[in-house]
VOBA-1610 file (N, C-alpha, C; in pm, whole numbers, padded with zeros to 5 digits, always signed):
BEGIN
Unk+06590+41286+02462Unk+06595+41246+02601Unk+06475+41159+02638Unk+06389+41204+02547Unk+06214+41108+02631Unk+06256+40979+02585Unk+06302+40955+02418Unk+06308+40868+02377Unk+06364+40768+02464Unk+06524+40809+02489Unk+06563+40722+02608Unk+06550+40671+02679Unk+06494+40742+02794Unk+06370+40722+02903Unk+06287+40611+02865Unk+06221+40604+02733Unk+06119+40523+02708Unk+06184+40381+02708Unk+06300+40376+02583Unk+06349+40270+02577Unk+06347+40214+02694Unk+06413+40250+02824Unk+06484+40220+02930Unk+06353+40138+03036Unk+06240+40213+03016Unk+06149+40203+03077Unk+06109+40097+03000Unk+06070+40065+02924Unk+06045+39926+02816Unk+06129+39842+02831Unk+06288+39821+02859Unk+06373+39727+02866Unk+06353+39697+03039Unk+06328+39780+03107Unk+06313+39749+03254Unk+06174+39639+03278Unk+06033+39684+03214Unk+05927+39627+03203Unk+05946+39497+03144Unk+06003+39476+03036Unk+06047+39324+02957Unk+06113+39243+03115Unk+06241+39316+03159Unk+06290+39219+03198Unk+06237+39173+03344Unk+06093+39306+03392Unk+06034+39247+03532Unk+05938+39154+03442Unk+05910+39153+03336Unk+05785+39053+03293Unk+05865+38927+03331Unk+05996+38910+03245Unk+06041+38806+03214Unk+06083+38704+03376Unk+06153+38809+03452Unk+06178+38758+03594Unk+06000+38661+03615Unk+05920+38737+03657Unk+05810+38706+03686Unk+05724+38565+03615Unk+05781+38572+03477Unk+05698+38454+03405Unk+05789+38314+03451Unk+05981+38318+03474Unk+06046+38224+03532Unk+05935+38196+03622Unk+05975+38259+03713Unk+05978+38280+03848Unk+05782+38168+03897Unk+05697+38193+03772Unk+05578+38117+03787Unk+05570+37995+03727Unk+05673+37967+03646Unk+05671+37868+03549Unk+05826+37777+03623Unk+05838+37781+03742Unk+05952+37689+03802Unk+05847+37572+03880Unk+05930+37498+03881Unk+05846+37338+03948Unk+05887+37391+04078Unk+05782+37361+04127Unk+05728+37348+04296Unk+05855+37259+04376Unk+05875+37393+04480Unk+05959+37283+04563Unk+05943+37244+04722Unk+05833+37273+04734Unk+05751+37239+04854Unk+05665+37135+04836Unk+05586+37044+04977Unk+05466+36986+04937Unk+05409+37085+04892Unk+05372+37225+04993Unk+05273+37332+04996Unk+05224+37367+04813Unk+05361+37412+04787Unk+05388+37440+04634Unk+05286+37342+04575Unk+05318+37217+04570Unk+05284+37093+04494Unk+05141+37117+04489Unk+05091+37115+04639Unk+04946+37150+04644Unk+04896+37287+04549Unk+04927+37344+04543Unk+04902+37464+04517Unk+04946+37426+04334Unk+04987+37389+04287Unk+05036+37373+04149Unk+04912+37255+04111Unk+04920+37155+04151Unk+04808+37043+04162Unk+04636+37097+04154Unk+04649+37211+04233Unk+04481+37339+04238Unk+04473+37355+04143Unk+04593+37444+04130Unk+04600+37567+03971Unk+04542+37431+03865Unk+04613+37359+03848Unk+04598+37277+03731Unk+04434+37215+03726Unk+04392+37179+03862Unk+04269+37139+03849Unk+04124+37218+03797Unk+04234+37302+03881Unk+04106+37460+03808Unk+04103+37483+03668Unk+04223+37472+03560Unk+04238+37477+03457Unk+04150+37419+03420Unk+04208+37280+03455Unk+04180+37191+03351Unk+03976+37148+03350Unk+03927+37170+03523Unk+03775+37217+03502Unk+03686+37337+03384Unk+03802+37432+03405Unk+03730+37530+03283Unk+03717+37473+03140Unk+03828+37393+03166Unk+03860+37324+02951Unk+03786+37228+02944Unk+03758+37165+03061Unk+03616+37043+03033Unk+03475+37044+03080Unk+03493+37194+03135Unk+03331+37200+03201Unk+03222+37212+03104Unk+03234+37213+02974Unk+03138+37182+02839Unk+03123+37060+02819Unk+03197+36977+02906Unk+03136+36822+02853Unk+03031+36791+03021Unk+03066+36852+03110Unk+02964+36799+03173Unk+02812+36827+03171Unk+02732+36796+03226Unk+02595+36827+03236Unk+02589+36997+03347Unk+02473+37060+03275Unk+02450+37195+03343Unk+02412+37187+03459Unk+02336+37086+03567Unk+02361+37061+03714Unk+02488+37016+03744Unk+02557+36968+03666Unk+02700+36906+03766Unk+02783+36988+03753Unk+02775+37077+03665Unk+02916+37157+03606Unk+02877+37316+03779Unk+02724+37303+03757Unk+02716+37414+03906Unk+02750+37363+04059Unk+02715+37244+04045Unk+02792+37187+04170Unk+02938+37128+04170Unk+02996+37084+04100Unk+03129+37092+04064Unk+03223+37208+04080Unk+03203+37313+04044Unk+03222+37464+04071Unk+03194+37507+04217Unk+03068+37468+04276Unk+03079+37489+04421Unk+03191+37391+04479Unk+03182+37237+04434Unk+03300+37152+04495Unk+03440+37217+04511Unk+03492+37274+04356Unk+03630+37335+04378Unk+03632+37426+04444Unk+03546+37531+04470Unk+03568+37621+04582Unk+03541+37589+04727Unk+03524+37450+04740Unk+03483+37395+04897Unk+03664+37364+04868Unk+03699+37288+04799Unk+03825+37208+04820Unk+03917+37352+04851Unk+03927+37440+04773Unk+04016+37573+04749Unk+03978+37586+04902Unk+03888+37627+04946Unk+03884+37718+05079Unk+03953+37572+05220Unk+03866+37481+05157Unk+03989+37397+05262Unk+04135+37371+05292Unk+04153+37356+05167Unk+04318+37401+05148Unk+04360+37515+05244Unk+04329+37639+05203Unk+04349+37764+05289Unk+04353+37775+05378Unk+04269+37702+05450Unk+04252+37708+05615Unk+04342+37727+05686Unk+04370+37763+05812Unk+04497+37758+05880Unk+04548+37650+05890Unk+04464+37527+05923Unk+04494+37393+05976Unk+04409+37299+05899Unk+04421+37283+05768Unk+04384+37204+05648Unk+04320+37035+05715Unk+04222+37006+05722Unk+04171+36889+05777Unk+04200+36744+05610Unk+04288+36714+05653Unk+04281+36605+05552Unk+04142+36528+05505Unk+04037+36499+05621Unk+03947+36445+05602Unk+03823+36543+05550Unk+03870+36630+05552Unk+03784+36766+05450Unk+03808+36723+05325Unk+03900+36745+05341Unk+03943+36788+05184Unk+03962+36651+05086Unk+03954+36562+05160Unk+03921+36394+05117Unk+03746+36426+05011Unk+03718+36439+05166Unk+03554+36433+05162Unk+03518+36526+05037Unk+03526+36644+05029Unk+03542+36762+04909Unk+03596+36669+04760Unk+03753+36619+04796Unk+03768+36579+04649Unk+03666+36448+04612Unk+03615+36378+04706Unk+03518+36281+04664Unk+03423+36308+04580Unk+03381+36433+04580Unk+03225+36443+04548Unk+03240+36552+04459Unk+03343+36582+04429Unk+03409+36640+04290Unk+03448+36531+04164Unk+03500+36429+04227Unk+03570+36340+04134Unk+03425+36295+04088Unk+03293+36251+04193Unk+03232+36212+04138Unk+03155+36288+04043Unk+03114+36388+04050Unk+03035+36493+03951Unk+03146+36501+03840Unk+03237+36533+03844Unk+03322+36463+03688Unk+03395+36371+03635Unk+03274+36279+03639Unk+03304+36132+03607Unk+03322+36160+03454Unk+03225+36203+03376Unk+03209+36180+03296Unk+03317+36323+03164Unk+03363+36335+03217Unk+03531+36447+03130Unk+03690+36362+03186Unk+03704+36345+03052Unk+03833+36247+03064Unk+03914+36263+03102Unk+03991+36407+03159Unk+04095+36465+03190Unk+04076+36486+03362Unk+03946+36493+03388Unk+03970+36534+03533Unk+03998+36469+03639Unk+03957+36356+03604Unk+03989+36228+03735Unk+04113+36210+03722Unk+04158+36270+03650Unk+04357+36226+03673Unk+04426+36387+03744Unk+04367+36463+03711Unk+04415+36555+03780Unk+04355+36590+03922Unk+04211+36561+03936Unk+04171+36486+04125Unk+04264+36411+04153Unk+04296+36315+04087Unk+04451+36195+04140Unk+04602+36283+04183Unk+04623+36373+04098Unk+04785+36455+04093Unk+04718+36519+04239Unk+04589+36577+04236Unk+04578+36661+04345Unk+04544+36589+04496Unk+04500+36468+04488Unk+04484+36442+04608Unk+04638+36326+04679Unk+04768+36309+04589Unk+04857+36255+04605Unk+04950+36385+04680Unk+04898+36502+04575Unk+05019+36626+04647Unk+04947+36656+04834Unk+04815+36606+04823Unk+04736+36718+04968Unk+04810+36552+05050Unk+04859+36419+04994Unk+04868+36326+05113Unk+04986+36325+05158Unk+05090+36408+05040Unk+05253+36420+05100Unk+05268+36514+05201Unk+05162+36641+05150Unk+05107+36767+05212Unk+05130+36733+05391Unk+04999+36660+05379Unk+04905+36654+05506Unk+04960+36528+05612Unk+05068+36446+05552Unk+05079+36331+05590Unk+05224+36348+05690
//
């Protein structure tokens, strides 16, 4: 009888994993979404290149994404925030090849967003 139970309880867990991993791995169908998929990715993709920047930019860069993140959030998202924020992010990672294109994905989703 436990055995059963177990199975059952293991085939239930698989298939809430599985709902759940769809369910995060579907393309965005909002601006909101977009924004929010456009973050995620920027944040990624900062952790995978924050070894090529310099040890002052990589600490202010890190404060930048959490200025941009908390602007986003706001109730009433100021486009010219969050302009201003991705500016001075893009500039502190000038120098990692991947990020200025994903500042680009992200500040195209905040202008369909905001616009």
């Amino acid at each position: 009888m436990a055995k059963e139970k177990f199975e059952l309880v293991f085939m239930g867990g698989g298939a809430m994993l599985n709902a759940i991993t769809n369910r995060l791995r579907r393309a965005p169908t909002t601006p909101r979404e977009e924004v929010g998929a456009a973050m995620h990715a920027l944040g990624r993709t900062f952790e995978e290149q924050r070894a090529v920047l310099e040890r002052p930019a990589q600490a202010a860069a890190g404060e930048e994404l959490a200025a941009i993140s908390s602007a986003l959030c706001a109730a009433a998202p100021n486009r010219e925030v969050v302009d201003a924020h991705l500016d001075a992010f893009e500039r502190l990672v000038t120098g990692a090849e991947e990020l200025p294109e994903a500042v680009g994905r992200l500040r195209e989703a905040v202008a369909a967003w905001l616009d």
